[in-house]
Structures are given as structure tokens and as C-alpha cells.
DOTI-321234 format. One record per residue (C-alpha): x, y, z. Coordinates in steps of 0.05 Angstrom, whole numbers, plus 32768, in hexadecimal, padded with zeros to 4 digits. Each point is the difference from the previous one (the first is absolute). Layout:
N
XYZ ...
//
This chain:
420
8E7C871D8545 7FE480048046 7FE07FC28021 7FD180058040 7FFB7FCD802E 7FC17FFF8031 80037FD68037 7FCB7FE6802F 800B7FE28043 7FD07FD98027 800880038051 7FEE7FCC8024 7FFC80088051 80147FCC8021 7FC67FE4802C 7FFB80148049 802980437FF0 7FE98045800E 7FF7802C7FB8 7FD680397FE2 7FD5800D7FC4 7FF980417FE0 7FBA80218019 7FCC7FFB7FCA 7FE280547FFE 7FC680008028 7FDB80287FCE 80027FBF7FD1 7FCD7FCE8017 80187FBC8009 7FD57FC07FEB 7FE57FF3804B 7FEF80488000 7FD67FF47FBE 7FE17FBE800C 7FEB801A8046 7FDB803F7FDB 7FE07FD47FD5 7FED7FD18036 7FD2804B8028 7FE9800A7FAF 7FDE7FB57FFC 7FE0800E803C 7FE180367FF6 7FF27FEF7FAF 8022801B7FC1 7FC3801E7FE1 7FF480518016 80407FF3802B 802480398012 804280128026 7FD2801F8035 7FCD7FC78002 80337FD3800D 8027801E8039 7FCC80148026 7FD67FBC7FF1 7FF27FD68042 80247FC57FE5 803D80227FF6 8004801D8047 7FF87FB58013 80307FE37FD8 802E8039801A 7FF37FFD8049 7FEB804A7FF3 8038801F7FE3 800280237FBF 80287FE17FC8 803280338005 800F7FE18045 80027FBE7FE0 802E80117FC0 801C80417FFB 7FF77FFF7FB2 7FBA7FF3800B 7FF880468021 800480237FB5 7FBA80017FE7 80237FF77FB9 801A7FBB800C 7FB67FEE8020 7FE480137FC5 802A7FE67FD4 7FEB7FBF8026 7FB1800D7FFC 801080087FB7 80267FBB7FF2 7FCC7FDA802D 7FC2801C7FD4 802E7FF27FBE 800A7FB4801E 7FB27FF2800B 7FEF80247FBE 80297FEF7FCD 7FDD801F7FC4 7FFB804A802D 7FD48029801D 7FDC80277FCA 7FD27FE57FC5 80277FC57FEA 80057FDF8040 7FB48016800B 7FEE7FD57FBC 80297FC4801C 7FD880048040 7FC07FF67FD2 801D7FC07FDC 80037FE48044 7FC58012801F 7FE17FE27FBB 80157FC28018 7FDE7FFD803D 7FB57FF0800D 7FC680357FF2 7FF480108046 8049800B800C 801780367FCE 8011803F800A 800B801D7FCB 7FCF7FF37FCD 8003802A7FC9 8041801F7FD5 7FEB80377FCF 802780177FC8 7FE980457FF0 800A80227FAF 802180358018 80307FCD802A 7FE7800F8042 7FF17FBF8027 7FBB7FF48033 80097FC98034 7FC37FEB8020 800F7FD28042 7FD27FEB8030 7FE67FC68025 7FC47FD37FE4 7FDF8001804E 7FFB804D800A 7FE880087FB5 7FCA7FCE8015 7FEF8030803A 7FDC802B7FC8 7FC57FCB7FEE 7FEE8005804A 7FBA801C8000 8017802B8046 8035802B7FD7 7FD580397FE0 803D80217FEB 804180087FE3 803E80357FFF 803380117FCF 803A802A8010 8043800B7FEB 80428000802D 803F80197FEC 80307FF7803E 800A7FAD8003 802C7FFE7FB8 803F80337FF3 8000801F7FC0 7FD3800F7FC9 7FD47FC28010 7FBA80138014 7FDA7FC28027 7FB280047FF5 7FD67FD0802D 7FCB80027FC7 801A80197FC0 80027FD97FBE 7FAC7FF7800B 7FF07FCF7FC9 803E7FD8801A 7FDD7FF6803C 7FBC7FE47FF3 80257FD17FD4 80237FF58037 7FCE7FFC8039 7FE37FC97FBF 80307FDA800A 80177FF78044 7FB77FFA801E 7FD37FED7FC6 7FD680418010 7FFA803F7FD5 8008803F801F 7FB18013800A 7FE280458015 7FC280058012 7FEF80347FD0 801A7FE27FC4 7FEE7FB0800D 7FBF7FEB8026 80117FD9803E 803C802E8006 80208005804B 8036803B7FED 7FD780418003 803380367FFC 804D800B7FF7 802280358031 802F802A7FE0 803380378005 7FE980417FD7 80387FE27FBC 7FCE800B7FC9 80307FD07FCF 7FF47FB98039 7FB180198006 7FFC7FFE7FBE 80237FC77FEB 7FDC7FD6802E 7FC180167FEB 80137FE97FB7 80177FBF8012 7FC27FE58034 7FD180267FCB 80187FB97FD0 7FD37FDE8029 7FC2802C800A 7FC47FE07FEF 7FD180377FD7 7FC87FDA800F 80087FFB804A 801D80488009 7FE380217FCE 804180207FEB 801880017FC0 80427FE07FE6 800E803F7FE2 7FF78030803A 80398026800F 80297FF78037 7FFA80428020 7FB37FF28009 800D7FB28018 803180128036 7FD1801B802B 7FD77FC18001 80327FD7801E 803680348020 80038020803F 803C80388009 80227FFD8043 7FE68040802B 804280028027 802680147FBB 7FCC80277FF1 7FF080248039 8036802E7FEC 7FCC80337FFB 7FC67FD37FE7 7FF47FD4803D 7FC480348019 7FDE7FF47FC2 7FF67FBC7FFD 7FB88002801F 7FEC803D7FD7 7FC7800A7FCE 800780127FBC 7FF08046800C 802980078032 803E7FF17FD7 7FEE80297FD1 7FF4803B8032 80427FEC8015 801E80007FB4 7FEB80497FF9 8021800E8044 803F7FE87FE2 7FFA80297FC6 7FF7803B8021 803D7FF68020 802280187FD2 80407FD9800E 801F7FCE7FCB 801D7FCD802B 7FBF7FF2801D 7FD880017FBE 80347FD37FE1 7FF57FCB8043 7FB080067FF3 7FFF7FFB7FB9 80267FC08003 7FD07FE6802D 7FC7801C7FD8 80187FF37FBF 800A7FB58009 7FBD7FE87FF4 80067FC1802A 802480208035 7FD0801D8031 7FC97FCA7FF2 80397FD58019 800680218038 7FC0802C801C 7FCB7FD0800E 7FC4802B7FE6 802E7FFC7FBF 80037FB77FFA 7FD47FD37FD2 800F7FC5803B 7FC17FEC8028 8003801D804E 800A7FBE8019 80387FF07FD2 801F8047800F 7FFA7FF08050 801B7FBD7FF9 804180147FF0 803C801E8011 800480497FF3 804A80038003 803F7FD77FEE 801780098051 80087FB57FFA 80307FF67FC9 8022803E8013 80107FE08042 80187FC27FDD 803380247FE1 801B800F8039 7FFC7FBB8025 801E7FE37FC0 8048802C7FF2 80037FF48051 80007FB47FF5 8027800C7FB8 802980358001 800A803B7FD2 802C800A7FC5 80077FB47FEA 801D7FE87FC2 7FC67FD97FD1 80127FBC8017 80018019804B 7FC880277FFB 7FCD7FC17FE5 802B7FC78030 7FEC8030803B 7FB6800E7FEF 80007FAF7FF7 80117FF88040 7FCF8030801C 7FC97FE47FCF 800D7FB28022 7FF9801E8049 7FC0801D7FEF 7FE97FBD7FE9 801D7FD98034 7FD280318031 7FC17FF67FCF 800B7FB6800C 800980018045 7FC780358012 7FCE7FCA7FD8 80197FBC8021 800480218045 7FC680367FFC 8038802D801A 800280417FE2 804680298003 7FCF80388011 7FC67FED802D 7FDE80467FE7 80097FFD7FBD 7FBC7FE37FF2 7FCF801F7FCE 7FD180138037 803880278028 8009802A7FB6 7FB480098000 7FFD8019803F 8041802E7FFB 7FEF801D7FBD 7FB5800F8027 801980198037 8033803A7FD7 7FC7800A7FCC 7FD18017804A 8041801C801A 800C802E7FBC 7FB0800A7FFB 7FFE80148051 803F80337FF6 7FDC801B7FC0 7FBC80118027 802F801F8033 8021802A7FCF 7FB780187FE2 7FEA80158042 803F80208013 7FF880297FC0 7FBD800D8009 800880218047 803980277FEE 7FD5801A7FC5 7FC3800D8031 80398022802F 801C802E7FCA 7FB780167FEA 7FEF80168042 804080218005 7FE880247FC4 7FC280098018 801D8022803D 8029802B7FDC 7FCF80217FD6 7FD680128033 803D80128021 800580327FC7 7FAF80167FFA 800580128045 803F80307FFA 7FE3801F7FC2 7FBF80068020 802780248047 802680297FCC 
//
């Protein structure tokens, strides 16, 4: 029988005495190394943190002096390790994760807080097991009782969560007039449906399915008395009556016919046909065949009054725009959790200004007055009428120009025949 014997031995140096350690790899990041990192990812904050964000953030170049981490640790030069890091620090400040779960926790907590504070208001379990989460802020949904907003957009974006998740500023439509009912006391009130009404239209994208499902949902509180539409209208011939399709989707071939008569799209429809060509007869008919499509969209179509029609937006420029102001204050690609922490943020500066533009008198943007949108939206419409007459003439003399040409030649010809 064999025995082993193991034997440690501890070494201690003598104080005052000269003596070496082995050298930790410099691949491996040591615990200043890591506690430094996490120091650049607090300032700069956890949620939509990147690798990127953080190296290149202004606070880390100040806590660095302006060198790169790299310079600071050599581990922290591997973009692995810095990840790694990013990681850990998200997992630290949300325990329960970054997808659904942790997004259901963050709803317990906001329940807790006062009306006016919440965030996220609304957690719905879907049959088919898909979940809707409505957030917003009880001061911007009062914004829609004002009697100066005429209007509303809906649109979808699908760049601010990764994945399969689809966010929807307006989707589940019966969720939010209960909603809207119970953060500001105020129903949701077109003018068309409810009498003393300050909504007159909703701008929209050309997505038959949100048109439609809208129209259902605000129809719940027509009046049939006031609007003289029945309950049991269909929604193909309500939409119309309260929807206005954004020209700038449109305009994909359609934009020139907003102003047209009825005969003229129909001179137009034959056109088509005549074509012959079934990618363009496929694009019209869709138009065409969606009954509340072109009334939603050609003013001569629409059952709105003209001064309705003219008193709002003909496109969705504005939430288009928004998109793009929001993922560059958000990000892109964010988990759940990241994704509804960040719009939160945004959400609270946006109030902060409201506040701060009605105490002072201040306005972030001295032309953003209704009067300067009046007199921009009069100023294209003379613009796009002015370019129009232009065109017309310019058509007209080349016409008159080509006849005489004609004119010339034929009598170019009688002479020649008569000589010969």
C-alpha cells in the first residue's frame, strides 16, 4: 500500500526584504481593474449600456484623464471582459432580468407609487399568452383633453426592443380609453362621435388592421343621436369619418391624387387598367378595393367637413420624426426592461420641459406656436398651389408650341405637294 503525503509551505518574507510575486496574466482582470469598469458603467447608467457607450462616454474620459481603459488595465482592452462587466452591472440593478419577468416586477413597484407617478400602468395577459404593456405618464395623457390638440397619431416602431417584441404607441385601443378613464377622469371624445368633442381626426399609416381597430373601439362611444351613425355601421364606412391616412406613406404613387375629383380617379382607374401590367393593378386595386381607404385619404373622398379636413395634419411627419428623436435618446435593440426604463426617462424630461415652459412662459422652441404651423402649412399649400399653376402653363405653351410646329409642318408639306 502506497501513502501520499502533500505538503504545503507558507513563506513568510521577512519585513524590509526585497522579494517577488508571480505576475498575475494580464489577460485576467484583477478586482481594481473590475471595480474601476464598473465605476465608467455607473456613470454613464446600466440601462441601454453598452461596451461602446461606455468607453467613449464623457465621464469615462474624465475619470481616465483621457485614456482608454486599455491604457488603464490591460485586461480591460478585451471587449469580452467589458462586456462581461456591462452584463454583471445590469444583472446587479435588476435582479429578476431583463425580459418579461423583470418587466412585471417593475409594474408591482410602480403600483406602489402615486397616480401621477406611474409608468407603467397597465400589464396585459393575452389568451394566446402574448403580453400588452401600456406605460405612460398621467401629464402627457392629460395633454389630450386640451381643446388646442385636434389630433392624434398612432404608429408602430420596431427598432427600440430586440427580438420578436413589437412596441405600439397606440395599440390595445379599448385599453386605452380605459386608460385615458382613469388617469385623467376624461373619456377619449371625437368630435364626430360625442358632441362637444375636441379630437377631430386620427393620422395614420396606410395598416388597414390599427385603422380598423381603432375605428371599432372609439365607435363604443358614438352617440347615434348626435352623429347620426348607427351602432351597427361597419367599420370600413366609419373610418373615414374620423381617419385621415398620412400622404407621405401614401404618396408612393397616390400623393397627386389627393386633391382629385371623383371622376378623375376614376379616369385615372381606367388608365391603370389599360396598363396592362399586374404589379400596378395589384398596387391600385388595394387602394381601390379598401373601401375606407381613399376616403381616408383624398379629400373630395372624405365624409369629414372642409374645415375639419384643413384643420389637420395630412401626414404622420410628426410622429415619424419622433421616432427618430426617441431611439437617439433610447437606443436601439434594448432588452424589455431597458427598453421601458429608457422611454421613462425620456417621458419625465418631456414633462419636466412641459412644467418649466408653463411656470416660465419659456418655450424650448420659441416657433413652435400654433400660429407659426398656420402660417407654414399656408405658406407650402400657396407654395405647392404656385408650382402647380406653373406647371399648367408650362404645359400649356409647350402644347401651343408643338401645334404650331404642326401647323408649320403641314403647310410645310401643302406647299411641296403643291411645287411638285
Amino acid at each position: 500500500m502506497s501513502i501520499a503525503f502533500y505538503v504545503l509551505a507558507l513563506i513568510v518574507h521577512p519585513r524590509n526584504i526585497a522579494h517577488n510575486h508571480p505576475m498575475p496574466l494580464l489577460k485576467k482582470a484583477s478586482l481594481e481593474a473590475k471595480e474601476s469598469y464598473h465605476q465608467y458603467i455607473q456613470a454613464v447608467g446600466c440601462v441601454g449600456a453598452t461596451v461602446s457607450k461606455v468607453n467613449n462616454a464623457p465621464s469615462t474620459q474624465l475619470l481616465l484623464d483621457g485614456k482608454k481603459p486599455g491604457e488603464f488595465a490591460p485586461a480591460l482592452h478585451s471587449n469580452q471582459i467589458k462586456r462581461k462587466l456591462v452584463r454583471e452591472a445590469k444583472m446587479e440593478a435588476y435582479l429578476a432580468g431583463l425580459d418579461v419577468a423583470s418587466a412585471f416586477q417593475l409594474f408591482w413597484d410602480d403600483l406602489k407609487k402615486p397616480i401621477d407617478e406611474r409608468y407603467i400602468q397597465r400589464l396585459v395577459t393575452m389568451p394566446d399568452g402574448g403580453v400588452i404593456i401600456l406605460t405612460c405618464l398621467a401629464v402627457l395623457m392629460k395633454l389630450l383633453d386640451d381643446m388646442g390638440v385636434t389630433a392624434f397619431e398612432t404608429d408602430t416602431t420596431f427598432k427600440r426592443v430586440e427580438g420578436k417584441i413589437n412596441e405600439w404607441e397606440v395599440r390595445l385601443y379599448n385599453e386605452f380609453r380605459s386608460l385615458k378613464m382613469d388617469l385623467t377622469g376624461e373619456p377619449v371624445v371625437l368630435k364626430r362621435f360625442v358632441e362637444g368633442g375636441n379630437l377631430l381626426a386620427m393620422n395614420s399609416d396606410m395598416e388597414g388592421a390599427q385603422v380598423l381597430g381603432a375605428t371599432c373601439s372609439f365607435m363604443k362611444t358614438n352617440n347615434p343621436d348626435y352623429s347620426g351613425i348607427s351602432s351597427d355601421t361597419l367599420a370600413e364606412e366609419v373610418a373615414p369619418e374620423i381617419t385621415k391616412l398620412c400622404t407621405t406613406h401614401a404618396k408612393r404613387a397616390v400623393l397627386n391624387f389627393r386633391s382629385l375629383s371623383e371622376e378623375e380617379l376614376n379616369e385615372f382607374s381606367v388608365s391603370v387598367r389599360g396598363l396592362g401590367v399586374k404589379k400596378i393593378q395589384d398596387w391600385w386595386d388595394h387602394k381601390a378595393m379598401s373601401t375606407w381607404l381613399l376616403p381616408c385619404l383624398v379629400k373630395s373622398q372624405s365624409p369629414m367637413s372642409t374645415e375639419d379636413w384643413d384643420n389637420t395634419p395630412a401626414t404622420t411627419n410628426t410622429g415619424e420624426a419622433q421616432h427618430h428623436w426617441t431611439n437617439t435618446c433610447t437606443g436601439i435593440k434594448l432588452s424589455l426592461v431597458e427598453a421601458i426604463e429608457s422611454a421613462r426617462k425620456v417621458d419625465e424630461g418631456v414633462v419636466c420641459e412641459i412644467k418649466l415652459s408653463r411656470n416660465s412662459g419659456i418655450l424650448v422652441n420659441d416657433h413652435n406656436e400654433s400660429y407659426h404651423h398656420r402660417a407654414w402649412n399656408s405658406t407650402r399649400q400657396s407654395t405647392t398651389m404656385h408650382k402647380s399653376h406653373e406647371s399648367r402653363e408650362h404645359a400649356d405653351e409647350q402644347a401651343q408650341l408643338q401645334a404650331e410646329i404642326d401647323a408649320e409642318k403641314a403647310a410645310g408639306s401643302l406647299v411641296s405637294e403643291i411645287q411638285g
